[in-house]
C-alpha positions in Angstrom: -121.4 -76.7 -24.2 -122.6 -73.8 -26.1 -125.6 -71.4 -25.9 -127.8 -72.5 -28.3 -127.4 -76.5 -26.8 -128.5 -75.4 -23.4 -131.7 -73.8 -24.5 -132.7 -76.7 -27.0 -135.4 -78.2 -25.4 -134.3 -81.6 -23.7 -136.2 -85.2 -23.8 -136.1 -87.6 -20.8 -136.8 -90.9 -21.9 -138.2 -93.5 -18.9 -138.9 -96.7 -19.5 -139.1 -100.3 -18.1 -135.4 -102.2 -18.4 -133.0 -100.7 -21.2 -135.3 -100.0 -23.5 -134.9 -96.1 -23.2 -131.1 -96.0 -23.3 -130.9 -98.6 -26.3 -133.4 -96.1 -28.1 -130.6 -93.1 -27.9 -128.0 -95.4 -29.0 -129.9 -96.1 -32.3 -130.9 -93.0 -32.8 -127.3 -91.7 -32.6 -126.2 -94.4 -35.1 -128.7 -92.2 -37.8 -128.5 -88.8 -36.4 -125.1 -88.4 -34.6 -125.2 -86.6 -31.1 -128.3 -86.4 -29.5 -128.0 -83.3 -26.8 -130.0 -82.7 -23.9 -131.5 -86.0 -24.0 -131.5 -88.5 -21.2 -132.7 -91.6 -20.3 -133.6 -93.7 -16.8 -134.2 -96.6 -16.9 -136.3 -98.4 -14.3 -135.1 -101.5 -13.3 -136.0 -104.2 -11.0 -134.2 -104.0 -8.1 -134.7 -100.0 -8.2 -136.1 -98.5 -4.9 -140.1 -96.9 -7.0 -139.3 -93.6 -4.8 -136.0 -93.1 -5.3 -136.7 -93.3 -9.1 -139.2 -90.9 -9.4 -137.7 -88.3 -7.1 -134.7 -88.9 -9.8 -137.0 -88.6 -12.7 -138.6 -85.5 -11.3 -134.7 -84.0 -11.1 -133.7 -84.2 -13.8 -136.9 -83.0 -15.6 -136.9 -80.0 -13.6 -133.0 -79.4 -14.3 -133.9 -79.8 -18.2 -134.6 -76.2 -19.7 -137.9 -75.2 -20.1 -140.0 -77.0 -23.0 -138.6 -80.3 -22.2 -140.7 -83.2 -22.7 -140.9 -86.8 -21.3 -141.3 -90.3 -23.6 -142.5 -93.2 -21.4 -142.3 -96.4 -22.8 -146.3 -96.9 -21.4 -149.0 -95.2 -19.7 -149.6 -95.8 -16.7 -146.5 -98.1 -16.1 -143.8 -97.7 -13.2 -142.2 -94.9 -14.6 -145.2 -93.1 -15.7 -146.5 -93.7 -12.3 -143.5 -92.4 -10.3 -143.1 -89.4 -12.5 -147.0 -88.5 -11.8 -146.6 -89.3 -8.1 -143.8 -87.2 -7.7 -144.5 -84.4 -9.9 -146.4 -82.3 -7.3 -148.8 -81.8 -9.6 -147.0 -79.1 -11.7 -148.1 -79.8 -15.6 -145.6 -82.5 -17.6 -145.3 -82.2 -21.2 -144.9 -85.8 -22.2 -146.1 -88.9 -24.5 -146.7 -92.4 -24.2 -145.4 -94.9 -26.4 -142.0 -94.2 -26.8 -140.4 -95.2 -29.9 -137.4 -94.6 -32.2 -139.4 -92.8 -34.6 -141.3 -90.8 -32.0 -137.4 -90.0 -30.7 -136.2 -89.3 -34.1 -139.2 -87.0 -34.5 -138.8 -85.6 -31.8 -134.7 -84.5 -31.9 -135.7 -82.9 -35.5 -138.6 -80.9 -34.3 -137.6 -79.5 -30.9 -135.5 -77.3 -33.0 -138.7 -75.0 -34.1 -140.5 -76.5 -31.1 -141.6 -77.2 -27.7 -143.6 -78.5 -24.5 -147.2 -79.0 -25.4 -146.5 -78.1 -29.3 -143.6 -80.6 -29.7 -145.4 -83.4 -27.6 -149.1 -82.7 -29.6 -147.0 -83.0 -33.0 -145.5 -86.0 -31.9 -148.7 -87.8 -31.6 -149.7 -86.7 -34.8 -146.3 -88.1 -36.5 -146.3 -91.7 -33.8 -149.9 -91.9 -35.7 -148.3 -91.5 -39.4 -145.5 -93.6 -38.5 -147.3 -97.0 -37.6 -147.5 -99.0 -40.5 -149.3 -102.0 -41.6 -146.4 -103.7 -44.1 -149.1 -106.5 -46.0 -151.6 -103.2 -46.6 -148.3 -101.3 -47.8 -147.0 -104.1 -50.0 -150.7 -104.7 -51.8 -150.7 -100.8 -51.6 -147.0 -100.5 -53.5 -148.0 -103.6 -56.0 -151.6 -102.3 -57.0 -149.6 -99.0 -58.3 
């Protein structure tokens, strides 16, 4: 892996069931490899401590400016990850989404931590879209 791969800030994705690992698989299908990015799934039959102590592992293995998606606040993984952070400060957001990801993979380039994570909520704002006000919007013109 080269240099400039291992600095780039890296995104942990956690989420209920699949949902975090079938987010890097789209976004790969529109913007190729996605380094430094993992996700963890929490399932069912998952043991709640063992998963945060995981979570919590591989955050702290990430390099620094790495940021966390959940897929909801205050859900399992969000929970685990906050029981298990020893209170050290977590740059992360709630409400995961592909174009939070995809947002996120572009802009980790010129930024990080709480930077990336505060213009990610500004973008996951933008990028919710009511499609009847759009269509009226697009037939008024």
């Amino acid at each position: 892996m080269n240099e400039k791969v291992n600095e780039l800030p890296g995104i942990l994705i956690l989420s209920h069931g699949p949902l975090c690992t079938a987010m890097i698989e789209s976004a790969k299908m529109i913007v190729g490899e996605t380094p430094n990015v993992t996700a963890l799934p929490f399932r069912a039959e998952d043991d709640l401590e063992q998963y945060g102590l995981r979570a919590n592992a591989i955050y702290s293995a990430m390099p620094e400016g790495s940021i966390v998606l959940y897929d909801l606040f205050s859900g399992t993984p969000f929970n685990q990850m906050m029981a298990r952070c020893g209170g050290r400060p977590i740059d992360g957001l709630c409400g995961a989404s592909l174009p939070v990801l995809l947002d996120a993979l572009s802009m980790r380039e010129c930024m990080s931590g709480d930077a990336l994570v505060r213009a990610l909520e500004e973008s996951a704002h933008a990028g919710i879209v009511n499609v009847r006000t759009f269509m009226q919007d697009t037939l008024q013109v």
